[in-house]
VOPAGU-2260 file (C-alpha; in pm, 1 decimal, decimal comma):
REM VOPAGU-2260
SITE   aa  ch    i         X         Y         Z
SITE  UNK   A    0    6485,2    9129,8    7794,8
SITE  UNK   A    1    6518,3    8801,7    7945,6
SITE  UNK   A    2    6715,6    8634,4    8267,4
SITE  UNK   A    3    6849,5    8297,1    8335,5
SITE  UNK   A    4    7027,6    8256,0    8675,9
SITE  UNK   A    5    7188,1    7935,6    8538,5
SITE  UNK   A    6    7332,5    8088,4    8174,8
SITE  UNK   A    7    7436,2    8394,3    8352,1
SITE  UNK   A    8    7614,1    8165,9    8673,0
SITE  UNK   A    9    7790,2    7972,8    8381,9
SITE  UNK   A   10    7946,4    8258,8    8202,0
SITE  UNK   A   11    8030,0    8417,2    8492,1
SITE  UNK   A   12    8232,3    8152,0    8623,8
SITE  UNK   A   13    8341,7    8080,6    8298,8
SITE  UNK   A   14    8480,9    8469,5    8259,9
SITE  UNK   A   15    8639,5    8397,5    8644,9
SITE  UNK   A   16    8877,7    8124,9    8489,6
SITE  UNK   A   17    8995,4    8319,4    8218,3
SITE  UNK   A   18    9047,1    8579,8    8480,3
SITE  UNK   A   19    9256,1    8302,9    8721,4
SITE  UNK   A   20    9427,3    8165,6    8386,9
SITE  UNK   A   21    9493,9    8514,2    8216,2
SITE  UNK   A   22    9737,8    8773,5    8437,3
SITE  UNK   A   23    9671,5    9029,7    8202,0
SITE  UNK   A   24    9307,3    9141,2    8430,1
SITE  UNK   A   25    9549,0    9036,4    8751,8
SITE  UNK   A   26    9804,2    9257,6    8673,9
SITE  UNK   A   27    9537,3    9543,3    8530,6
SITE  UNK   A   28    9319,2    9552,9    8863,9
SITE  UNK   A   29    9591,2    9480,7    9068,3
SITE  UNK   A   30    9946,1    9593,5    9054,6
SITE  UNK   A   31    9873,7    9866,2    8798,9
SITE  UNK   A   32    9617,6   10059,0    9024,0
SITE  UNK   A   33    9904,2   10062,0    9339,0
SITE  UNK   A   34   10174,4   10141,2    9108,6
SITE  UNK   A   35   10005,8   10424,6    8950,1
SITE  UNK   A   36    9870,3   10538,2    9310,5
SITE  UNK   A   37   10247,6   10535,0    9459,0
SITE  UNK   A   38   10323,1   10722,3    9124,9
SITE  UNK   A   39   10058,2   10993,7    9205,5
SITE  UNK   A   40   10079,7   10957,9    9565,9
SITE  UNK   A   41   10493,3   11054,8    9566,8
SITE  UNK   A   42   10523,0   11259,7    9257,0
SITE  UNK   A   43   10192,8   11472,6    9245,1
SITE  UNK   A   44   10203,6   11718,7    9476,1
SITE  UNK   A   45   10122,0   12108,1    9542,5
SITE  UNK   A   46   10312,5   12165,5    9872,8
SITE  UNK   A   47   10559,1   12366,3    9902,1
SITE  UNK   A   48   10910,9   12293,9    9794,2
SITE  UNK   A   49   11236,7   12352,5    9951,1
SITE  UNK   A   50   11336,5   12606,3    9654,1
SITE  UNK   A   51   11711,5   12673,5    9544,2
SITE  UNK   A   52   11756,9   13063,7    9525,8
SITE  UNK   A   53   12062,3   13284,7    9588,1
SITE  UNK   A   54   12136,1   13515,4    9860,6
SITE  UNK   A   55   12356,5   13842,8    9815,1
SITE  UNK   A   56   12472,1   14073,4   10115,5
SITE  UNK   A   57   12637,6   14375,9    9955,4
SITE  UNK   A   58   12710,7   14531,7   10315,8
SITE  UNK   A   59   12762,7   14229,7   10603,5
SITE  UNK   A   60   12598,9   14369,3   10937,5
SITE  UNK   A   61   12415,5   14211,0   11259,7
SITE  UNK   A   62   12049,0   14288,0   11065,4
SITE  UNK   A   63   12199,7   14096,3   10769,6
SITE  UNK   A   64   12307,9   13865,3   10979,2
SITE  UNK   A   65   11924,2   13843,7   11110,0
SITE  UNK   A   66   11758,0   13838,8   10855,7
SITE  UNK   A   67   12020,7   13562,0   10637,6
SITE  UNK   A   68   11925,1   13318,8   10926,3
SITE  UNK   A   69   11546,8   13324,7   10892,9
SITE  UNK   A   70   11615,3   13260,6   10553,7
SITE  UNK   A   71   11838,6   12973,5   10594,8
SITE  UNK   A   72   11616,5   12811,4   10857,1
SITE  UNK   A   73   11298,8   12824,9   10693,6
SITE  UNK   A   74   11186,6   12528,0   10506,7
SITE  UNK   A   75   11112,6   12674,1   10201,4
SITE  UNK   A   76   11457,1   12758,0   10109,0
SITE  UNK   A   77   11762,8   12606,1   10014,3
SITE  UNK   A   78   12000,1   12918,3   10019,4
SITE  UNK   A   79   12313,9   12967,1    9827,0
SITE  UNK   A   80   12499,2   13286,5    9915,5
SITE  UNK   A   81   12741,5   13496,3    9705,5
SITE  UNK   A   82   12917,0   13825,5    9673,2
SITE  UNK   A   83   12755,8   13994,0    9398,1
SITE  UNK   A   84   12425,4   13962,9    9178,8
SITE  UNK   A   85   12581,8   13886,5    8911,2
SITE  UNK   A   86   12794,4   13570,0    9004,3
SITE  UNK   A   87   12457,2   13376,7    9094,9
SITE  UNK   A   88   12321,1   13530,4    8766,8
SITE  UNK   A   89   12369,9   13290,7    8556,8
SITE  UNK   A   90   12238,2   13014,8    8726,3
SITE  UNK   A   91   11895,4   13209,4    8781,5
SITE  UNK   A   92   11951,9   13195,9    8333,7
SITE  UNK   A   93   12028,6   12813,9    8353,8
SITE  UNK   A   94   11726,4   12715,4    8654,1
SITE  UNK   A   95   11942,1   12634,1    8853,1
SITE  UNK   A   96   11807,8   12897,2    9091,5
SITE  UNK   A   97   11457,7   12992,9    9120,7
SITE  UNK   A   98   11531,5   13335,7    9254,4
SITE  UNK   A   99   11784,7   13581,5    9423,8
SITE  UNK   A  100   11705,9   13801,5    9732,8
SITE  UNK   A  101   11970,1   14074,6    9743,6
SITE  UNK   A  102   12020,9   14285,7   10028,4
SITE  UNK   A  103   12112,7   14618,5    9990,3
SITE  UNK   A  104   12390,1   14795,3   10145,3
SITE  UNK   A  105   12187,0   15028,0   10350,9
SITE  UNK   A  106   11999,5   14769,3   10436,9
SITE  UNK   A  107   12043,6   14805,8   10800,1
SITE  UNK   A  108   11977,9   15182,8   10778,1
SITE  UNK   A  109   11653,8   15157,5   10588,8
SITE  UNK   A  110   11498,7   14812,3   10738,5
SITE  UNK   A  111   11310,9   14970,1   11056,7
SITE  UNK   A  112   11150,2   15327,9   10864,2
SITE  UNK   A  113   10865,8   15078,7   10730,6
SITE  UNK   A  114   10849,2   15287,3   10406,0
SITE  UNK   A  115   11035,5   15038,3   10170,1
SITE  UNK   A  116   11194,5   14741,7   10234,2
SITE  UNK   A  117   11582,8   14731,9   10151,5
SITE  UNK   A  118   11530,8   14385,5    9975,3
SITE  UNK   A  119   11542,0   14288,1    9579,7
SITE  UNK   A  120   11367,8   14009,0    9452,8
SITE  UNK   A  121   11437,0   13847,9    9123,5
SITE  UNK   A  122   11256,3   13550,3    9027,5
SITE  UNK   A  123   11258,9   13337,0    8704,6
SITE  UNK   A  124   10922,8   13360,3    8568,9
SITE  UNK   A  125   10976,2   13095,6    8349,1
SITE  UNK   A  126   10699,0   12880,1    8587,6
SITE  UNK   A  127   10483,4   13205,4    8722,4
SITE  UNK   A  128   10321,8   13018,2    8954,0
SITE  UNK   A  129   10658,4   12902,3    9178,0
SITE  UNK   A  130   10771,9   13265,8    9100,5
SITE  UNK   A  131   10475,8   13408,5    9283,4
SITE  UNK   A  132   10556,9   13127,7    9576,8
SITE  UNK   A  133   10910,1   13271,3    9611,8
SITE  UNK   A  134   10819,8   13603,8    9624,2
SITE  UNK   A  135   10497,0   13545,0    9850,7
SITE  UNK   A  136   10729,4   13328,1   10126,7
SITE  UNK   A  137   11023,5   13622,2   10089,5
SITE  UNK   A  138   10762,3   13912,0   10163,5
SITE  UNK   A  139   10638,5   13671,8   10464,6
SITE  UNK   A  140   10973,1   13622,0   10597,0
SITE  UNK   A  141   11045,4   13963,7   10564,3
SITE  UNK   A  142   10724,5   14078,5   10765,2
SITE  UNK   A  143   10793,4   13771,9   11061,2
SITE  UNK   A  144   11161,3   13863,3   11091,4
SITE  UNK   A  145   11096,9   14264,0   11107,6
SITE  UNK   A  146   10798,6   14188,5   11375,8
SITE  UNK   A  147   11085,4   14001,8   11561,5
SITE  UNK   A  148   11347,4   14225,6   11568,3
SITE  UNK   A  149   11144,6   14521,0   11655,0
SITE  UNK   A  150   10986,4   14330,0   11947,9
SITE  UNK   A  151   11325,1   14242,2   12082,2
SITE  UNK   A  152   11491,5   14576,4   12044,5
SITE  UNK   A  153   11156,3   14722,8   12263,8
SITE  UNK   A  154   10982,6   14884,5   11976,5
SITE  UNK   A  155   10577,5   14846,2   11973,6
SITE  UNK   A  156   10491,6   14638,2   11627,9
SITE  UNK   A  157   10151,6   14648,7   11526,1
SITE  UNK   A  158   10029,4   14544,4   11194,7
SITE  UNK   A  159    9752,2   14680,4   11025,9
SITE  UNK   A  160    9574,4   14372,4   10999,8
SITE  UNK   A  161    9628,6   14079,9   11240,8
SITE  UNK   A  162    9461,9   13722,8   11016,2
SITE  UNK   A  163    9356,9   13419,3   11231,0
SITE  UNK   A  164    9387,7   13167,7   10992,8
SITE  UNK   A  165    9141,2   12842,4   11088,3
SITE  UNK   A  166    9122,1   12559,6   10791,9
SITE  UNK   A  167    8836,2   12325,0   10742,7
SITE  UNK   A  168    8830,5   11976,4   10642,5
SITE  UNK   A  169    9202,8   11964,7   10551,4
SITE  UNK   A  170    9364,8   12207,4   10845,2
SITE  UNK   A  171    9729,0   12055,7   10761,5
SITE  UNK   A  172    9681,4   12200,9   10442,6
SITE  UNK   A  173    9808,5   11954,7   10276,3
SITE  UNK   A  174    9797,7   11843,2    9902,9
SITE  UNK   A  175    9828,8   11496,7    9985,0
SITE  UNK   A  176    9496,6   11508,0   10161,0
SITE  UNK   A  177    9290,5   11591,6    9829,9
SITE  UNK   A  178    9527,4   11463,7    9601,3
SITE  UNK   A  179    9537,6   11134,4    9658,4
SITE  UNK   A  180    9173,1   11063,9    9675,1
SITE  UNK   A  181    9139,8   11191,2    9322,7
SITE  UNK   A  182    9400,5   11008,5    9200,5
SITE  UNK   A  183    9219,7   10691,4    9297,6
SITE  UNK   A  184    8884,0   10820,4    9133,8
SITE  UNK   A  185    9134,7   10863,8    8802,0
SITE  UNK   A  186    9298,0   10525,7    8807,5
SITE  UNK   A  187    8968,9   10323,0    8891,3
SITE  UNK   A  188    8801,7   10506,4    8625,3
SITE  UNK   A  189    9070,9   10324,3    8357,3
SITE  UNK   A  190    9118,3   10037,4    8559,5
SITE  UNK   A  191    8725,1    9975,3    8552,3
SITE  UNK   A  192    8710,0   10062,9    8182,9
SITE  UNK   A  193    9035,2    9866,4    8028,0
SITE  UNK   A  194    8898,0    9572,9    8217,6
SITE  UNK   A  195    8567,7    9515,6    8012,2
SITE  UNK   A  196    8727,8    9695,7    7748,6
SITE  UNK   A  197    8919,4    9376,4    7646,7
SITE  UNK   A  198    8580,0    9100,4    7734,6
SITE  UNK   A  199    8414,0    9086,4    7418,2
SITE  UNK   A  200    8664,3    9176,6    7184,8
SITE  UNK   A  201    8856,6    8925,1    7314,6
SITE  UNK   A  202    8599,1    8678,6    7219,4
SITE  UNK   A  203    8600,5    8751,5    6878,5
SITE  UNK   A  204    8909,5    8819,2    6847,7
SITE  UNK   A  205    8961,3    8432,7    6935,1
SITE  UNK   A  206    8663,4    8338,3    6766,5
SITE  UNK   A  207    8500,6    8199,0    7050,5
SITE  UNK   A  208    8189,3    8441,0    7031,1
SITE  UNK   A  209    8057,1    8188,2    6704,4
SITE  UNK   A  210    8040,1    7941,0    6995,5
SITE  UNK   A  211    7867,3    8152,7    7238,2
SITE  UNK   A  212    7612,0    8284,4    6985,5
SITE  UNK   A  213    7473,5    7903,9    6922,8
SITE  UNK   A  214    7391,4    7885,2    7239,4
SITE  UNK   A  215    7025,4    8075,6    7375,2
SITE  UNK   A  216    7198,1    8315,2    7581,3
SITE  UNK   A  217    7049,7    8673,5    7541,4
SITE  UNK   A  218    7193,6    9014,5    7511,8
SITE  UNK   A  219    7139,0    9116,9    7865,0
SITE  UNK   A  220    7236,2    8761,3    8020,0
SITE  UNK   A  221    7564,6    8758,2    7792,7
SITE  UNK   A  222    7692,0    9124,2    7968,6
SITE  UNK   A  223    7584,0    9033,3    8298,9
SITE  UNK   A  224    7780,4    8731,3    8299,0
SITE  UNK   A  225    8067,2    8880,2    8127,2
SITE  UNK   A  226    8037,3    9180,8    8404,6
SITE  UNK   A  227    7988,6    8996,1    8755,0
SITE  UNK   A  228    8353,4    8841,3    8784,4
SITE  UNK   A  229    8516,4    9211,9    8669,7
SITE  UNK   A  230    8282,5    9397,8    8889,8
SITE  UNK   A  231    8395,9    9222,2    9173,5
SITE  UNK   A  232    8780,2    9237,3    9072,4
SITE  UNK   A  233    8724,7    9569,2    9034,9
SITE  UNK   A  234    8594,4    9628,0    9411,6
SITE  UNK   A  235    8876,6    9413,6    9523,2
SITE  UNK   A  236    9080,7    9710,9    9354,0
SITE  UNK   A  237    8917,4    9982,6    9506,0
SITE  UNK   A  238    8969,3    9822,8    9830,6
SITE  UNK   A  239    9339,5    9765,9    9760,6
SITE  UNK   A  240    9381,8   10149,0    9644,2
SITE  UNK   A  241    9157,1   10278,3    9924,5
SITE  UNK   A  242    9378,1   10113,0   10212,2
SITE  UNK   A  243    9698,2   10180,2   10069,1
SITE  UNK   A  244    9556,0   10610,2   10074,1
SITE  UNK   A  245    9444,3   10573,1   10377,9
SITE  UNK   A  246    9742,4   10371,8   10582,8
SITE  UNK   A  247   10028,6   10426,6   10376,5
SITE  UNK   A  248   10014,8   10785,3   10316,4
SITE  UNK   A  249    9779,8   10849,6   10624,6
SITE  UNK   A  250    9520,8   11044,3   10441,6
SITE  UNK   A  251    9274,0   11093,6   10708,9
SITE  UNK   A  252    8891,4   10906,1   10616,3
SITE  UNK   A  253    8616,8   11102,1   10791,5
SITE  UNK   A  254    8360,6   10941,1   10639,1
SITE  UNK   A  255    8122,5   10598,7   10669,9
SITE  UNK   A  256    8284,5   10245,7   10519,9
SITE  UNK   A  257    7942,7   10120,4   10406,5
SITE  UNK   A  258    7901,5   10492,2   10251,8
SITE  UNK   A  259    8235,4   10434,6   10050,5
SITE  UNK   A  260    8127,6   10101,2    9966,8
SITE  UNK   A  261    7804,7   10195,9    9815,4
SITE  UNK   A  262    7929,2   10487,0    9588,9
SITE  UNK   A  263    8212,4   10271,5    9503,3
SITE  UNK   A  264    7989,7   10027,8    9395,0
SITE  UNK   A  265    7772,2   10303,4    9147,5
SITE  UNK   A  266    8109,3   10445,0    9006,8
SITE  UNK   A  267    8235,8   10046,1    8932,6
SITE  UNK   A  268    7900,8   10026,2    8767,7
SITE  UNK   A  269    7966,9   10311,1    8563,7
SITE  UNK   A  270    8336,4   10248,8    8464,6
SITE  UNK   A  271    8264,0    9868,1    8381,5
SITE  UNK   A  272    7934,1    9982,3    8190,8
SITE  UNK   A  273    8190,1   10198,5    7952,6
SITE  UNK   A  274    8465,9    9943,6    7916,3
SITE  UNK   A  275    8178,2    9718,7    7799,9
SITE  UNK   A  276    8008,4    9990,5    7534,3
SITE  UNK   A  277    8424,0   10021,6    7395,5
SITE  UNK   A  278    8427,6    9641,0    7349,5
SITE  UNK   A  279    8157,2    9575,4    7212,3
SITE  UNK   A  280    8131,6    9847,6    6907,7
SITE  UNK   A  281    8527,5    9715,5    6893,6
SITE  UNK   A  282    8635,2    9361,1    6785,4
SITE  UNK   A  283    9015,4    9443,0    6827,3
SITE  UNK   A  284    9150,3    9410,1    7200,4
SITE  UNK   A  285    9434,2    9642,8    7093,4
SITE  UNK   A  286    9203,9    9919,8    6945,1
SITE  UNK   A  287    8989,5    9853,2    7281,1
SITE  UNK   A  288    9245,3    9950,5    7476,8
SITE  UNK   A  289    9318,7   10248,3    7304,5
SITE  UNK   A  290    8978,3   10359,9    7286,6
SITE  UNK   A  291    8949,0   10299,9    7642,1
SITE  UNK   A  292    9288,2   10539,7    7773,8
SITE  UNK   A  293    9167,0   10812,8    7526,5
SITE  UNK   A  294    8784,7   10791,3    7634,6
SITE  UNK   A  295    8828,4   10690,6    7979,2
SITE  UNK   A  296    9196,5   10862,6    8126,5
SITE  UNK   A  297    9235,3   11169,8    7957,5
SITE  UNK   A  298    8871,1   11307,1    8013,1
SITE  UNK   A  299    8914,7   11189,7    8345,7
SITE  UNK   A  300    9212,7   11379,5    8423,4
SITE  UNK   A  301    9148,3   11678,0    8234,7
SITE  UNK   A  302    8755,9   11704,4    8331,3
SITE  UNK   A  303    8744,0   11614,9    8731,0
SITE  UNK   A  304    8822,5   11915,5    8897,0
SITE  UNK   A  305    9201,2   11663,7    8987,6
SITE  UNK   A  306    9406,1   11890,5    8916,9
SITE  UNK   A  307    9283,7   12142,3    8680,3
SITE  UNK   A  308    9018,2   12366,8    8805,2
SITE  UNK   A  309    8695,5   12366,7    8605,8
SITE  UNK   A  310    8540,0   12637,4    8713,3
SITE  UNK   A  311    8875,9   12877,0    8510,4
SITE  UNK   A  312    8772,1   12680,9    8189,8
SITE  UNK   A  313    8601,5   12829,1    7886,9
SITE  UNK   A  314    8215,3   12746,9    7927,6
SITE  UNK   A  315    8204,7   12516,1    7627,0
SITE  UNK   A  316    8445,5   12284,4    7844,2
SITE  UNK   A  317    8281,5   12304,3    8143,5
SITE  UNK   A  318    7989,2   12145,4    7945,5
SITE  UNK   A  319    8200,9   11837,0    7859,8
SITE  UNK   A  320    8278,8   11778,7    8212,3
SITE  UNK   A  321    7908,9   11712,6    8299,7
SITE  UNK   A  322    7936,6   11381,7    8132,7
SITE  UNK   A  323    8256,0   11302,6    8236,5
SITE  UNK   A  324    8201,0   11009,3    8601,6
SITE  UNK   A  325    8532,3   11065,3    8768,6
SITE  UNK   A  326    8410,2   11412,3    8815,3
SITE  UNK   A  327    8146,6   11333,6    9052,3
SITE  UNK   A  328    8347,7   11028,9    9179,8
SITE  UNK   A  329    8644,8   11255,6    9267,4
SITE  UNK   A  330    8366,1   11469,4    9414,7
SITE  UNK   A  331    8252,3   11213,3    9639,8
SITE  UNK   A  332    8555,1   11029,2    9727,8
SITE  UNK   A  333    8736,9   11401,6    9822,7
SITE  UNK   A  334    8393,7   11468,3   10000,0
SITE  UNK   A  335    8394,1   11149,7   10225,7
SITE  UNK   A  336    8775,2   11154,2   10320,1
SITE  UNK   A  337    8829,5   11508,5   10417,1
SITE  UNK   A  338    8432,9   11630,4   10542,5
SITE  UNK   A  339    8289,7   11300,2   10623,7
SITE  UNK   A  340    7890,4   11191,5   10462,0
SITE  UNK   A  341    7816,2   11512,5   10347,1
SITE  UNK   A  342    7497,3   11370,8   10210,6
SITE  UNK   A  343    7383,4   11655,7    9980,4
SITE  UNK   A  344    7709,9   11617,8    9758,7
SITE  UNK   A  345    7763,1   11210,4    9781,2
SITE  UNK   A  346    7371,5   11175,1    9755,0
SITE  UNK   A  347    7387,1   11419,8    9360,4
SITE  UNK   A  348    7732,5   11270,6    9186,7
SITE  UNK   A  349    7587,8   10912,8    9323,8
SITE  UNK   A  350    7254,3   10960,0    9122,8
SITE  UNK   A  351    7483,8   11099,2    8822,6
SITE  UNK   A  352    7679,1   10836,2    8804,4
SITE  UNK   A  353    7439,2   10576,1    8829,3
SITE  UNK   A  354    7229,5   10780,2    8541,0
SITE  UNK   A  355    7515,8   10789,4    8310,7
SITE  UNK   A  356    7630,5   10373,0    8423,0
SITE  UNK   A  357    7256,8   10324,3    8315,9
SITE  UNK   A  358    7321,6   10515,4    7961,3
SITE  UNK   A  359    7642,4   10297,8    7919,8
SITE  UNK   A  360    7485,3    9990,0    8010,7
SITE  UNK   A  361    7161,9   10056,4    7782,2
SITE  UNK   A  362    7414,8   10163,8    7514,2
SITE  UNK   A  363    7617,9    9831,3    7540,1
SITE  UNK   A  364    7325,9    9607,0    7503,7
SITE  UNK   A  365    7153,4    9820,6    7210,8
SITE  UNK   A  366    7536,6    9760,6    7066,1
SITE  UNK   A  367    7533,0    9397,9    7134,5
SITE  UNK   A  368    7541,7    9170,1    6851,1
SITE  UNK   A  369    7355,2    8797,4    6899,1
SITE  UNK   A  370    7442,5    8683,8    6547,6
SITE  UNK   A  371    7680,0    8651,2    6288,1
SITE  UNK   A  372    7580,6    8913,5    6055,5
């Protein structure tokens, strides 16, 4: 292991122009994290929907009346009415409706005994879990708009269980609010790794690594320099993707800047340290690249608790998802914009990460090739 300020200055700066002259790394670090994060940021979400169902009233009264109001008004509906089951049938068949709520003709007669309600339910389980939404908002309804009506007609309502409901850390309940954060611990993790992915490949792809290798530059010296200018793209990137979350869709930040910075800073580590292992056991920027999105992306989104939960896997894949980084970055990043520097989590995936950046890193350089053979 040796160091030379100057030989690792020169390639540094040298990698910087071919940054400034090549807008491949521009547009990688820079318009491809914000367009994927407005991608993820718009499209990716678990809030409730307003859901298309169908609405029949065999027997029009002043209940149904009621009760076809609460349903119209509430957000989670858009409510198409007709005069029998089996005219909105089909379109329940084609999707076109997620459900039907029918309401009996003795519905008015049966809807105060509190026995059973007067209401059918049929949802298209093709997608179970928006079937179990519709039928969880329609019992809700049901119970807020029978509390209401016996209250006004002077009737004593007491349910058997009165819930308090008090959310921490996200109390909007929002998807956004965790969502968004993880998506930026996805992107950065390709960003980071299809950045260096491309370094030395590209170099001998263009057969300028015969010039590099006459020169005394050692292993260590020749990935530092090569990782300075991309490191600090890639921070530029993270700061890019972290203001856009945090003004443009108003996630809330509860945590410390210099915290974020820091933990940023290990993950970028990490992510470069990975793009550099790919490119240097590759000498093809295209099979790089590849490498990179299948090694990089797909573990990431698969393995970091982002959308799927890990803890519902089969043990064997939970294993995997120790050595995956976004995990512990989504971790973090989730962490510090929803509780704030909850020290006992950022302090653990920050050591992680920097373990398994370390294990890239030592990887790359054991990988590195100084000669022509």
């Amino acid at each position: 292991m040796r160091f030379n300020t100057g030989r690792i200055y020169g390639l540094a700066r040298k990698e910087s122009r071919q940054i400034l002259r090549d807008p491949s790394s521009l547009i990688i670090a820079v318009f491809l994290p914000l367009t994927l994060l407005f991608l993820f940021g718009y499209g990716v979400t678990f809030d409730p929907r307003h859901y298309d169902i169908g609405l029949v009233v065999e027997q029009p009264t002043p209940e149904t009346g009621s009760f076809t109001a609460s349903l119209v008004t509430s957000s989670y509906f858009r409510v198409e009415t007709g005069r029998d089951v089996r005219d909105l049938e089909s379109k329940l068949v084609s999707g076109d409706l997620k459900g039907i709520v029918v309401l009996r003709a003795d519905f008015s007669r049966r809807a105060f005994r509190r026995d059973t309600a007067p209401i059918q339910v049929l949802v298209d389980g093709t997608d179970a879990n928006t079937a179990e939404l519709i039928r969880g908002y329609v019992q809700a309804l049901w119970a807020s708009w029978l509390g209401q009506e016996l209250s006004s007609n002077g009737i004593d309502y007491a349910p058997p269980v009165s819930l308090v409901s008090r959310l921490w850390y996200n109390p909007e309940a929002s998807s956004k609010n965790y969502l968004v954060p993880g998506s930026v611990a996805i992107i950065m993790t390709m960003i980071g790794a299809l950045l260096t992915a491309l370094v030395v490949a590209r170099e001998w792809e263009r057969g300028t690594m015969e010039a590099l290798l006459t020169t005394p530059i050692g292993r260590w010296e020749l990935l530092l320099g090569k990782l300075a200018p991309y490191f600090l793209l890639g921070m530029v990137s993270m700061v890019l993707s972290v203001g856009v979350a945090i003004w443009l869709f108003d996630v809330p930040f509860r945590g410390s800047f210099w915290v974020l910075g820091l933990t940023s800073a290990v993950f970028m580590w990490t992510s470069l340290g990975m793009g550099l292992l790919i490119s240097t056991i590759s000498r093809s920027q295209l099979i790089a690249a590849q490498i990179s999105i299948l090694s990089a992306f797909l573990p990431a989104f698969y393995f970091s608790n982002f959308v799927f939960e890990i803890d519902s896997m089969p043990a064997p894949l939970q294993w995997v998802s120790y050595i995956v980084p976004a995990k512990y970055f989504v971790s973090t990043l989730q962490t510090l914009f929803l509780a704030g520097d909850a020290g006992g989590v950022i302090v653990a995936d920050t050591l992680v990460l920097a373990l398994i950046g370390l294990v890239f890193f030592m990887a790359a350089v054991r990988k590195t090739r100084t000669d022509l053979e």
